[in-house]
SEFI-951726 format. One record per atom (N, C-alpha, C): atom name; x, y, z; residue in one letter. Coordinates in pm, whole numbers, plus 50000, padded with zeros to 5 digits. Layout:
CA X Y Z A
...
//
This chain:
N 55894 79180 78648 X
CA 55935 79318 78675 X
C 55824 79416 78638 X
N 55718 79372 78529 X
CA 55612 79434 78482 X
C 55528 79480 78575 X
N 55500 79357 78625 X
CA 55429 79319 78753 X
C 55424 79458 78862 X
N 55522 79417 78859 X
CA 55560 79511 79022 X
C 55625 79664 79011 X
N 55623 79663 78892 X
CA 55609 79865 78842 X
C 55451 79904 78837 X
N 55421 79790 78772 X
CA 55233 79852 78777 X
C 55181 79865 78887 X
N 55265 79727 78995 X
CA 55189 79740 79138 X
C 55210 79911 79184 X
N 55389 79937 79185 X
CA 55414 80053 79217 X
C 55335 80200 79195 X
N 55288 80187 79060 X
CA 55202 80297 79015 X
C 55038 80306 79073 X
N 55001 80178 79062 X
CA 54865 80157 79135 X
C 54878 80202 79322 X
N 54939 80140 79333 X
CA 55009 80169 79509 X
C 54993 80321 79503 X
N 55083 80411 79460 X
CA 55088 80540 79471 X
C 54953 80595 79452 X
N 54888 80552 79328 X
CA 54790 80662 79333 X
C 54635 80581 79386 X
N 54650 80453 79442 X
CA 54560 80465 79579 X
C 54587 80544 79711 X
N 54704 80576 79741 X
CA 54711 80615 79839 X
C 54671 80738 79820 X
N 54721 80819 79720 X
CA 54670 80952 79672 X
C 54544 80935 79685 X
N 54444 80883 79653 X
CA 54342 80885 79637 X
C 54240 80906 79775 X
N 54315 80784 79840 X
CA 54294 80818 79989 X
C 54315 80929 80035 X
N 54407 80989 80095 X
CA 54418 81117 80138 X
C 54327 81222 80092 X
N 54297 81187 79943 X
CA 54224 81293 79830 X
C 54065 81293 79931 X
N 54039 81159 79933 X
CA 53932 81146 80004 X
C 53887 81120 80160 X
N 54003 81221 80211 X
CA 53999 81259 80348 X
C 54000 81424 80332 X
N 54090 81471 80288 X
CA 54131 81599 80258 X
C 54083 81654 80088 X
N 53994 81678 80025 X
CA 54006 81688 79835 X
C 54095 81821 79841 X
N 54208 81766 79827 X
CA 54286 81903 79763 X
C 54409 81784 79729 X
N 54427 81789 79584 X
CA 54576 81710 79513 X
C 54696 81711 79584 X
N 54690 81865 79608 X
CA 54828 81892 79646 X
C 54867 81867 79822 X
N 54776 81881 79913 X
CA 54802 81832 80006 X
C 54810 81694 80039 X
N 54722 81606 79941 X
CA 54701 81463 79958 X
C 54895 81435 79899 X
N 54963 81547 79819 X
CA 55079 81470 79755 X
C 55182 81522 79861 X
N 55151 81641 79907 X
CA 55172 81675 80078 X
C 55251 81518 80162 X
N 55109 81458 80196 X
CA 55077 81396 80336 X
C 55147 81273 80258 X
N 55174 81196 80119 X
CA 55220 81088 80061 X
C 55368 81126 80071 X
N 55420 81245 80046 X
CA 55581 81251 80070 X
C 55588 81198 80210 X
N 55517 81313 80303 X
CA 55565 81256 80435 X
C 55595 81070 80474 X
N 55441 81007 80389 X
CA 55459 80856 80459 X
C 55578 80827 80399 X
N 55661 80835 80269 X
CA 55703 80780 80218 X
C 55863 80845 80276 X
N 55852 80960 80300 X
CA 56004 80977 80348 X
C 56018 80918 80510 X
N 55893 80910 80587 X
CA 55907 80848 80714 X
C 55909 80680 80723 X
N 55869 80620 80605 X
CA 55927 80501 80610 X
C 56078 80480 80540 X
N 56156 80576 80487 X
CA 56312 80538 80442 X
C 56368 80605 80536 X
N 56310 80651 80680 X
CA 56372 80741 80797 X
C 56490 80647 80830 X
N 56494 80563 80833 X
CA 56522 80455 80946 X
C 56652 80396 80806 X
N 56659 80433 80692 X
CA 56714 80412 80572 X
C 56809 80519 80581 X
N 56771 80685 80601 X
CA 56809 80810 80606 X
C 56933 80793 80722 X
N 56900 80736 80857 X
CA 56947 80753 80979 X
C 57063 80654 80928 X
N 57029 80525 80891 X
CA 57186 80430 80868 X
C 57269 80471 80786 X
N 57223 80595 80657 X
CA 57330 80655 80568 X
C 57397 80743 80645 X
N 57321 80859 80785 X
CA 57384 80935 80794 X
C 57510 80876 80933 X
N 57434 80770 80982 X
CA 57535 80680 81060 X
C 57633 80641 80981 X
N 57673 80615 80883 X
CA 57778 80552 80776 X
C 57845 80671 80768 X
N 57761 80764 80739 X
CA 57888 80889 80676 X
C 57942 80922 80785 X
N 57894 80949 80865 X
CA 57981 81007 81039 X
C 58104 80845 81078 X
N 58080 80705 81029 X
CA 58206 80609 81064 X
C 58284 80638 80971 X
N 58241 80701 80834 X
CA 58341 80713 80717 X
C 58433 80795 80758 X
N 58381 80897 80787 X
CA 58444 81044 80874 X
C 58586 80996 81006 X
N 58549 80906 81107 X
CA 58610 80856 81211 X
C 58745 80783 81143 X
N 58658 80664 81062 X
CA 58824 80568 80966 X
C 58911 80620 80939 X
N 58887 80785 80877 X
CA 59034 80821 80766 X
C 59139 80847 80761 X
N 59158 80854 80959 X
CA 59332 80865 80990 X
C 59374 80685 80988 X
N 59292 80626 81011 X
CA 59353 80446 80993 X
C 59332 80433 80799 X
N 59227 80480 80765 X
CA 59253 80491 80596 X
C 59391 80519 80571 X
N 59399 80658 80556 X
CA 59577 80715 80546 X
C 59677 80654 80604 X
N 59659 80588 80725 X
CA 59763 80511 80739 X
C 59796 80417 80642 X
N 59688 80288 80627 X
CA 59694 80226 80538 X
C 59745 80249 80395 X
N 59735 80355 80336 X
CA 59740 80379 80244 X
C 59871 80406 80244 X
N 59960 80478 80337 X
CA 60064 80488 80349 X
C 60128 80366 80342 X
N 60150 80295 80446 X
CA 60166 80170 80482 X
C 60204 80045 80339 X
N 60104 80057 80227 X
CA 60041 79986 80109 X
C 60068 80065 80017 X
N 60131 80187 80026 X
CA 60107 80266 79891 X
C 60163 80171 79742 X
N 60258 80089 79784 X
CA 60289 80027 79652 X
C 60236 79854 79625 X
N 60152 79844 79724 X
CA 60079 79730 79707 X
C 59908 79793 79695 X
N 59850 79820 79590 X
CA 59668 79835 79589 X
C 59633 79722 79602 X
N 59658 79618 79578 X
CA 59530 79501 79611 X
C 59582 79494 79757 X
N 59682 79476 79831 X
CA 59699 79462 80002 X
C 59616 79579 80018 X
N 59585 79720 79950 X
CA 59568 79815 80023 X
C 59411 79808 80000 X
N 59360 79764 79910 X
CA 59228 79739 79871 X
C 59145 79642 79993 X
N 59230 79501 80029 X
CA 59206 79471 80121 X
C 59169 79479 80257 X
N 59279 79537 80273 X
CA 59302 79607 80434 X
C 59203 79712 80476 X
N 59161 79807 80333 X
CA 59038 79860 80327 X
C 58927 79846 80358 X
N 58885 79693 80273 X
CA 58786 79656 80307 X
C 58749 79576 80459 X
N 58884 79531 80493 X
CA 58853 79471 80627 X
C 58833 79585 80719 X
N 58905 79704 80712 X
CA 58916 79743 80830 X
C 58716 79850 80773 X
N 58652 79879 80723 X
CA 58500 79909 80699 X
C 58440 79740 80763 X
N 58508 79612 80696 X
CA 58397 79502 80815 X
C 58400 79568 80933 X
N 58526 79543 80993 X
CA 58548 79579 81142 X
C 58488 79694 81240 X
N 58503 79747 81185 X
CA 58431 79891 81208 X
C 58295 79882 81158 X
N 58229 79804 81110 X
CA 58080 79834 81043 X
C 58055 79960 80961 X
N 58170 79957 80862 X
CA 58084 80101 80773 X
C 58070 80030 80632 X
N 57929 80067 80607 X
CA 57901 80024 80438 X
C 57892 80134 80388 X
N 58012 80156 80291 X
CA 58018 80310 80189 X
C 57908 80284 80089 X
N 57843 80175 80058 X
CA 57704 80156 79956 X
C 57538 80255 80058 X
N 57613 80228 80212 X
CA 57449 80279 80274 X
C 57427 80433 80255 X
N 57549 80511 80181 X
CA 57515 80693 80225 X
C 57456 80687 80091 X
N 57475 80574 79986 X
CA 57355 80666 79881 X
C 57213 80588 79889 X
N 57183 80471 80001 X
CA 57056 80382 79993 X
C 56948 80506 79961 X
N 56915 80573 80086 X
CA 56791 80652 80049 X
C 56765 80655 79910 X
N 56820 80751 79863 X
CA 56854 80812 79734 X
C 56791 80699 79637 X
N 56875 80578 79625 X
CA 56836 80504 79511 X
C 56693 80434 79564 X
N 56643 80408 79708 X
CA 56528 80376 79697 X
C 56396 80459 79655 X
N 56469 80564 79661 X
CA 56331 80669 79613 X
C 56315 80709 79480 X
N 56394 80659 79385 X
CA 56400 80687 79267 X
C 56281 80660 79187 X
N 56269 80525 79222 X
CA 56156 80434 79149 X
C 56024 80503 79185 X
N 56029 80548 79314 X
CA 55893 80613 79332 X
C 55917 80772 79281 X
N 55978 80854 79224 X
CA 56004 80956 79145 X
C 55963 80921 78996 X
N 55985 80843 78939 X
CA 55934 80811 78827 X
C 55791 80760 78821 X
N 55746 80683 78909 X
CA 55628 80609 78929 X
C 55534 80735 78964 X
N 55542 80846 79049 X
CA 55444 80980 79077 X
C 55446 80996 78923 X
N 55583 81055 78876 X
CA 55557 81081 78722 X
C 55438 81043 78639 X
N 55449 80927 78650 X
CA 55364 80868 78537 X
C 55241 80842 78616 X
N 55206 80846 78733 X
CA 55067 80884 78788 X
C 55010 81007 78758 X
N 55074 81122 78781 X
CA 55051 81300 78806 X
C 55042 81300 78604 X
N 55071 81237 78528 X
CA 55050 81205 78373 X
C 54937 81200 78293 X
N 54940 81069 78388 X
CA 54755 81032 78334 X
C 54738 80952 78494 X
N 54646 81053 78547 X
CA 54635 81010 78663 X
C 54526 80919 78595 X
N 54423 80898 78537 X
CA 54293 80855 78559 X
C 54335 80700 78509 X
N 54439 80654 78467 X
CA 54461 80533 78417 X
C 54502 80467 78587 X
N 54550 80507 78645 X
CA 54566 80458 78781 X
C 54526 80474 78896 X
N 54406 80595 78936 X
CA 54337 80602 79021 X
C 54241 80525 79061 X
N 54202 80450 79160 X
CA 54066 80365 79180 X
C 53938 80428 79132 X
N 53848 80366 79037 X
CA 53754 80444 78991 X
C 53631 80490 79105 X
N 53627 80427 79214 X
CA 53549 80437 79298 X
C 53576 80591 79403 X
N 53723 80676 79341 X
CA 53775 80725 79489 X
C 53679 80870 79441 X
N 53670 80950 79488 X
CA 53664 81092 79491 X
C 53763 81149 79384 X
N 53856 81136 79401 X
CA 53962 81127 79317 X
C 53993 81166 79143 X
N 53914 81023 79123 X
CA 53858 80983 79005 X
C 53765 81028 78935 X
N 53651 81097 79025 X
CA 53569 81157 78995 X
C 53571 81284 78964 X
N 53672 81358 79047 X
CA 53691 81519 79007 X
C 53806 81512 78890 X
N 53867 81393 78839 X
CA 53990 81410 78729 X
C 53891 81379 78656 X
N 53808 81338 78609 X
CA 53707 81334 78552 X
C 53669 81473 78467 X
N 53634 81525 78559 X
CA 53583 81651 78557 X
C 53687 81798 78461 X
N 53820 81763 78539 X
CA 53863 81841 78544 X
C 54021 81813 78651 X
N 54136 81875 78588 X
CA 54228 81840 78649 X
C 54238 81958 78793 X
N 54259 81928 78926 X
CA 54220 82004 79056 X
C 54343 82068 79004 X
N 54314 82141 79116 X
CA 54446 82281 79105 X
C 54507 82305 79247 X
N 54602 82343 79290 X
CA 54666 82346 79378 X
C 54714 82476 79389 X
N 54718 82594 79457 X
CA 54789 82730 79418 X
C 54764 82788 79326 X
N 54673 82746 79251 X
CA 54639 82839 79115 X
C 54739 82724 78995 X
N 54818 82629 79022 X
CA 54892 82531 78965 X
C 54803 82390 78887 X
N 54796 82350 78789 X
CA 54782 82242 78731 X
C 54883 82107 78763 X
N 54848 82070 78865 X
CA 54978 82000 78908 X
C 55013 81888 78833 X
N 54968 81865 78713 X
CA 54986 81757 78617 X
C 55050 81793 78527 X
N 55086 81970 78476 X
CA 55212 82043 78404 X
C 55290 82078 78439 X
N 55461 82047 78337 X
CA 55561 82137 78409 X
C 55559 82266 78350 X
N 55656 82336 78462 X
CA 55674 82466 78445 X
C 55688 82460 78313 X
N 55766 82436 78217 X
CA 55822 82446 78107 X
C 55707 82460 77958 X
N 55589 82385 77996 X
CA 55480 82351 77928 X
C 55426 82504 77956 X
N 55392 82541 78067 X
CA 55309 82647 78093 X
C 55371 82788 78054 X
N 55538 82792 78079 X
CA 55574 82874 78042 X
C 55552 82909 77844 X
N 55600 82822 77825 X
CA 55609 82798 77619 X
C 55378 82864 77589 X
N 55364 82832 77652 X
CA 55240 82776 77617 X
C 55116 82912 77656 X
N 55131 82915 77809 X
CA 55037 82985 77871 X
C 55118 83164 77871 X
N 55235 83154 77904 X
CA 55336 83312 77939 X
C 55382 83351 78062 X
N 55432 83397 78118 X
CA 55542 83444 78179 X
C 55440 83464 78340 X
N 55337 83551 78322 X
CA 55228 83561 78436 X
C 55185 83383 78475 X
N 55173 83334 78398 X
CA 55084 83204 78440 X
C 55188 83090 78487 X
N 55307 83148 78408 X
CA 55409 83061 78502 X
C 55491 83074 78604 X
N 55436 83196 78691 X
CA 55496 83242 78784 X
C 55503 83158 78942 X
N 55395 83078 78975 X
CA 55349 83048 79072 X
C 55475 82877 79027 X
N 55466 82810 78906 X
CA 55536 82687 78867 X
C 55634 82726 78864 X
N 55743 82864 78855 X
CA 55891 82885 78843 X
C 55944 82928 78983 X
N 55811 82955 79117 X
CA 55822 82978 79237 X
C 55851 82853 79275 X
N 55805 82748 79225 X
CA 55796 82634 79320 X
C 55980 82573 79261 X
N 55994 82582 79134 X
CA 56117 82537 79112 X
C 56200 82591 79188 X
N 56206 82722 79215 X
CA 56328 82785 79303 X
C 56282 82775 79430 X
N 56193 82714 79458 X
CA 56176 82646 79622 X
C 56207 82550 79667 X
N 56183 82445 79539 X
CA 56269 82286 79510 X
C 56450 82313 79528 X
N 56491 82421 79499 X
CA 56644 82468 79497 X
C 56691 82470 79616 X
N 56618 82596 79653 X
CA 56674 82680 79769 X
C 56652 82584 79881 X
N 56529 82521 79885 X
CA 56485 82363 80008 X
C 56645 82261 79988 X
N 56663 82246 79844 X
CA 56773 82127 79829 X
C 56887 82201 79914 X
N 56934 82291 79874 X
CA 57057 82371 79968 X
C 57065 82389 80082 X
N 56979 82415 80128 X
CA 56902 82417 80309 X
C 56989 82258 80326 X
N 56906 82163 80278 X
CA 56879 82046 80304 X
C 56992 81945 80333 X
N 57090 81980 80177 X
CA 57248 81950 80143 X
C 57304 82001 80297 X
N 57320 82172 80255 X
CA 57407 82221 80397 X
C 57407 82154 80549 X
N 57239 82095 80588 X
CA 57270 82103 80714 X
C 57307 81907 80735 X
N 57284 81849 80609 X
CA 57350 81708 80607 X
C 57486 81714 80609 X
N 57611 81795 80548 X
CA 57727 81826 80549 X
C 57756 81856 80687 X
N 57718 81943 80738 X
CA 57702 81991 80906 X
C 57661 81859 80990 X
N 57614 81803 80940 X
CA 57538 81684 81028 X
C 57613 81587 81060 X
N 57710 81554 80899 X
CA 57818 81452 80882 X
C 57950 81427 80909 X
N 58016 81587 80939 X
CA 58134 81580 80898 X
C 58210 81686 81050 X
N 58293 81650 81086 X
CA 58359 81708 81190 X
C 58452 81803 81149 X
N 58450 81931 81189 X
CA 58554 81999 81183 X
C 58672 81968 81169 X
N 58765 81853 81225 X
CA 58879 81855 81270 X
C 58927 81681 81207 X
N 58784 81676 81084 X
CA 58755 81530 81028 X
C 58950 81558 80952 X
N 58972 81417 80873 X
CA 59104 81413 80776 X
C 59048 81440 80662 X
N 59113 81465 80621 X
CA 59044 81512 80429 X
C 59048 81384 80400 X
N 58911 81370 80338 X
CA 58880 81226 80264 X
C 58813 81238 80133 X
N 58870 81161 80016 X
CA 58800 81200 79910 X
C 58719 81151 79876 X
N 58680 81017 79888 X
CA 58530 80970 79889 X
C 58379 81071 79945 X
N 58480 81157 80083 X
CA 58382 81224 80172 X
C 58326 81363 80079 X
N 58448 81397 80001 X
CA 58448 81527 79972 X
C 58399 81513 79813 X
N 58364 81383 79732 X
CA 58355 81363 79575 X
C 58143 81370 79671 X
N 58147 81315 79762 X
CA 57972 81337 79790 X
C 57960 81424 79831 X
N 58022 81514 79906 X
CA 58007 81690 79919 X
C 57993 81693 79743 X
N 58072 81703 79663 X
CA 58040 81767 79554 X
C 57919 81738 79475 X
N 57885 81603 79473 X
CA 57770 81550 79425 X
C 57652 81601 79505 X
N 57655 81666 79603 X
CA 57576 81697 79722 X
C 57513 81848 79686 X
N 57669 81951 79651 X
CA 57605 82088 79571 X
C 57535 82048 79441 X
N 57586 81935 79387 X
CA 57527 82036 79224 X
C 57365 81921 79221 X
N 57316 81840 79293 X
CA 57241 81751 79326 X
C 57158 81843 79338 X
N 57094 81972 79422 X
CA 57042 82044 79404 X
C 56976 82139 79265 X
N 57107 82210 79226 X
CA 57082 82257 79085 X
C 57015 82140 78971 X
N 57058 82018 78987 X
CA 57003 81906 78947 X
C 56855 81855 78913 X
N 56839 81878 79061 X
CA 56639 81863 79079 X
C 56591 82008 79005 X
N 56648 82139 79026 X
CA 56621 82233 78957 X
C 56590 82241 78819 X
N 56665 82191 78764 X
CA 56660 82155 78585 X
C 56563 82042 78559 X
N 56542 81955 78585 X
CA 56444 81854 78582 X
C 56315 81892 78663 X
N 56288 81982 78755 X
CA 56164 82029 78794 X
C 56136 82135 78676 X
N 56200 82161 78637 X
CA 56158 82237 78506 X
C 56039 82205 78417 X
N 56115 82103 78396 X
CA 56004 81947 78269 X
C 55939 81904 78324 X
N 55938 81874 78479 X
CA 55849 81749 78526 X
C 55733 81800 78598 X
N 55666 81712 78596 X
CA 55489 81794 78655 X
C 55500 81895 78756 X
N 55439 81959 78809 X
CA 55447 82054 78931 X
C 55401 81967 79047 X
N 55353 81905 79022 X
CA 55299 81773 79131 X
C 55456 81740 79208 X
N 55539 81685 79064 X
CA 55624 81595 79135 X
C 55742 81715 79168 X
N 55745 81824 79167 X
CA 55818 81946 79215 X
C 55749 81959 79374 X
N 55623 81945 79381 X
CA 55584 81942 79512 X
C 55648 81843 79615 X
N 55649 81725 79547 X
CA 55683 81609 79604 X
C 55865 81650 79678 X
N 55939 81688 79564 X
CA 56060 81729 79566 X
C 56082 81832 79713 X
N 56007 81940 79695 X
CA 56026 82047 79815 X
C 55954 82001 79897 X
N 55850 81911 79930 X
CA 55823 81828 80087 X
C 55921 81757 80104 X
N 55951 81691 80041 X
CA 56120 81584 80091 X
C 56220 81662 80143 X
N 56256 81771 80070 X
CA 56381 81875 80122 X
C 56337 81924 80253 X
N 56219 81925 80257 X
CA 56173 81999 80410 X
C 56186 81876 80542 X
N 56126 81777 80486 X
CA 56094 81695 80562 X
C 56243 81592 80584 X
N 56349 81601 80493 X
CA 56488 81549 80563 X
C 56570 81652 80650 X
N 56537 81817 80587 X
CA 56597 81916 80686 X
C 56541 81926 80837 X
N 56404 81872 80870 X
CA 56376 81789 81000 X
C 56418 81656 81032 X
N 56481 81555 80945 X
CA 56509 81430 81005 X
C 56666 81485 81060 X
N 56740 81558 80983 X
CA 56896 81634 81004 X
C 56908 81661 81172 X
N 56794 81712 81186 X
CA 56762 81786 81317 X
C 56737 81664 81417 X
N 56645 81579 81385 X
CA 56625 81504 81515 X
C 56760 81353 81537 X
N 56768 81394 81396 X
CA 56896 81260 81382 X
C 57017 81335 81507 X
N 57050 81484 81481 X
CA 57182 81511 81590 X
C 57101 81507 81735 X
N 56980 81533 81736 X
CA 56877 81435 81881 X
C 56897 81365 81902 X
N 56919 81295 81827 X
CA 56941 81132 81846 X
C 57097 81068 81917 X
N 57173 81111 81788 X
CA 57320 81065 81811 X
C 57421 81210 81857 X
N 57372 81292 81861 X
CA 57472 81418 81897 X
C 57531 81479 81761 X
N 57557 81600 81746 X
CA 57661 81651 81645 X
C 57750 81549 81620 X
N 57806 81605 81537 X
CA 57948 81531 81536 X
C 58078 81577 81574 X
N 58128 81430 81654 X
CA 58237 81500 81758 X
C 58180 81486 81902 X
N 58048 81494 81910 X
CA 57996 81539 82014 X
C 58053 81403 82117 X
N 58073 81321 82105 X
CA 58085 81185 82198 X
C 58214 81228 82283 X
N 58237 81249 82415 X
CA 58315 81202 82528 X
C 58395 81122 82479 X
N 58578 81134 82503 X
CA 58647 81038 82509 X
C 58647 80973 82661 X
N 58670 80819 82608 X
CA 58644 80759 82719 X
C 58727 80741 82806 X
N 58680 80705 82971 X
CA 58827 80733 83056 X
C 58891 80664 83012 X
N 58912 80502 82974 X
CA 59065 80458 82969 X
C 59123 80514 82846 X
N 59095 80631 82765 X
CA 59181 80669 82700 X
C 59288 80806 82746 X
N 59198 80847 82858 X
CA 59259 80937 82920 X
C 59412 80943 82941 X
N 59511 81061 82958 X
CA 59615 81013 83024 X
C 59635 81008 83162 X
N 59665 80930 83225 X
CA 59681 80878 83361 X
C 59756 81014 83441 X
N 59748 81011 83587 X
CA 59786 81142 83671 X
C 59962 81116 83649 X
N 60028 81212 83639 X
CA 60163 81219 83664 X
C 60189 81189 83822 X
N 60313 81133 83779 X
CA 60410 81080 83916 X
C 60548 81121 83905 X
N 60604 81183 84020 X
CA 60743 81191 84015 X
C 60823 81085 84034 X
N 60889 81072 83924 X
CA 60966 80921 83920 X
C 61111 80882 84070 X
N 61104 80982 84121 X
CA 61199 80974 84224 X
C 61140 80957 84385 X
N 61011 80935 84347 X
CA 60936 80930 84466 X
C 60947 80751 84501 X
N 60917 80754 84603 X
CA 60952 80576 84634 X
C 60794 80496 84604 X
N 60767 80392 84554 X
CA 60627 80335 84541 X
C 60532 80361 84669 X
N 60571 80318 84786 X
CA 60418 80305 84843 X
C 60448 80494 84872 X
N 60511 80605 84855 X
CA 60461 80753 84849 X
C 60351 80697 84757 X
N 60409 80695 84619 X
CA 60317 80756 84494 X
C 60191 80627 84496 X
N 60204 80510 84578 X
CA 60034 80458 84531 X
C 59995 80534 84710 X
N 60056 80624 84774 X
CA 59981 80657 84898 X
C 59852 80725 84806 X
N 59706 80697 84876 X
CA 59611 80803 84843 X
C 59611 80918 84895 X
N 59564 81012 84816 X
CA 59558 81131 84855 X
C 59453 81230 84970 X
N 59487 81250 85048 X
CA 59344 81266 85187 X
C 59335 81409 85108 X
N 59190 81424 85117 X
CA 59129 81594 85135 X
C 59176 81660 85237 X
N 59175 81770 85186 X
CA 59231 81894 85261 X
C 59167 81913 85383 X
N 58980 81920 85351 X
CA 58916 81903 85435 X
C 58928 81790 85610 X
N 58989 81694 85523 X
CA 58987 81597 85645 X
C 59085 81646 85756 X
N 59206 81700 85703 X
CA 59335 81793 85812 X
C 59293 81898 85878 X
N 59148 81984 85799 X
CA 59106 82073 85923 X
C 59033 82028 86030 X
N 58966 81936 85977 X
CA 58948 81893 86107 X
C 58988 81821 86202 X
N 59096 81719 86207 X
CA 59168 81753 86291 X
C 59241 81847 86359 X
N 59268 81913 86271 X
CA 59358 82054 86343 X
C 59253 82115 86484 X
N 59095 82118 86427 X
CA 58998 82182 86527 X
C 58943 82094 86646 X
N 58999 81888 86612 X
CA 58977 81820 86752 X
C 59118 81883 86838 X
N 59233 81828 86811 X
CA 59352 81908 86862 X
C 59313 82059 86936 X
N 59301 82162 86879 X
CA 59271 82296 86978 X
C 59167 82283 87060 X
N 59064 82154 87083 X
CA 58973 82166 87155 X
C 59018 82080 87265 X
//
């Protein structure tokens, strides 16, 4: 397990390094590393938000069930779980993203720390931390706000308490238009649906308090992700439509009315266009 946290930390800040030494600016190289890293859990992002939109569809056959079972929970536990096989919904996939990115939230941490213990000594990189920690915005992106505030004063931590309430206001953006993304107007009240709405508001204020303490680096990292899922939100309803958006299909339609006093071959007679009687009417007068 040693192993493969160190790989994790080395991993990150080669890649940093790279970018560093395409682009030398920290903060864009930690820029262009959110992007790879949120565009490879895209495809992670898209199956959670596919799960939450089947969770959404189940909950009038949920409530039934539940009705149905109310005094049996293990039948109802069951029936639960079969009817998510059947349907293909895994209630574990709406938090995957989330927990795969964790490890790399901690792992920037302790890069943006002591970067120079994990940078390739050969990069550009290496050479200007050397020197001197780069700056980003007038930002030390290796302090948190919290350090600079106690430390430096109120002016110098202005630009690090901007970025926290950008990390916020991005998370809320971000939350809102996933809720919008997920959930149908005319959905059943579901409480599984509505305990991750709640985890969903204060998840925000969340990253807020902990961007506080944590480097400004990894606050950067934070508000490229919020930006960059409030574009996956967008191309995901590209993809699959709003929700709701799907056509019911004809055989669910209800079929044309028939007057029940009509004799069979009337009501399977087809129906001729109107069109077709004028013109006869106009061979006739000719």
């Amino acid at each position: 397990m040693g192993a493969l946290w160190d790989g994790l930390l080395r991993l990150l800040a080669t890649v940093l390094a790279f970018f560093y030494d395409v682009i030398p600016n920290l903060g864009i190289s930690i820029v262009l590393l959110t992007i790879v890293v949120n565009a490879l859990v895209f495809p992670l992002t898209l199956k959670q938000t596919r799960s939450t939109r089947a969770m959404q569809s189940i909950q009038p056959d949920v409530e039934r069930l539940r009705k149905q079972h109310k005094e049996e929970p293990e039948v109802l536990n069951q029936e639960i779980m079969k009817l998510y096989k059947d349907r293909g919904v895994n209630p574990a996939g709406c938090f995957l993203p989330l927990v795969v990115q964790m490890p790399i939230w901690f792992a920037l941490f302790r890069v943006l720390r002591a970067p120079l213990d994990f940078v390739p000594e050969a990069s550009l990189l290496h050479s200007d931390l050397q020197v001197g920690s780069p700056s980003f915005l007038g930002m030390d992106l290796a302090r948190p706000p919290s350090e600079v505030l106690s430390s430096d004063g109120f002016v110098s931590a202005i630009p690090y308490l901007f970025l926290v309430g950008f990390v916020v206001l991005t998370g809320l953006l971000q939350q809102r238009l996933t809720t919008s993304s997920t959930q149908t107007s005319d959905a059943a009240p579901n409480p599984q649906a509505q305990q991750m709405q709640r985890i969903g508001k204060i998840m925000p204020l969340f990253f807020g308090v902990i961007s506080y303490v944590w480097p400004a680096g990894l606050n950067l990292y934070f508000a490229t992700s919020n930006l960059f899922r409030t574009g996956q939100m967008w191309l995901i309803n590209r993809i699959d439509g709003p929700p709701g958006a799907a056509t019911t299909p004809a055989a669910d339609l209800d079929p044309p009315k028939t007057d029940p006093e009509q004799p069979d071959e009337v009501r399977a007679r087809p129906t001729k266009p109107q069109g077709s009687a004028k013109k006869r009417n106009r061979r006739r007068r000719k």
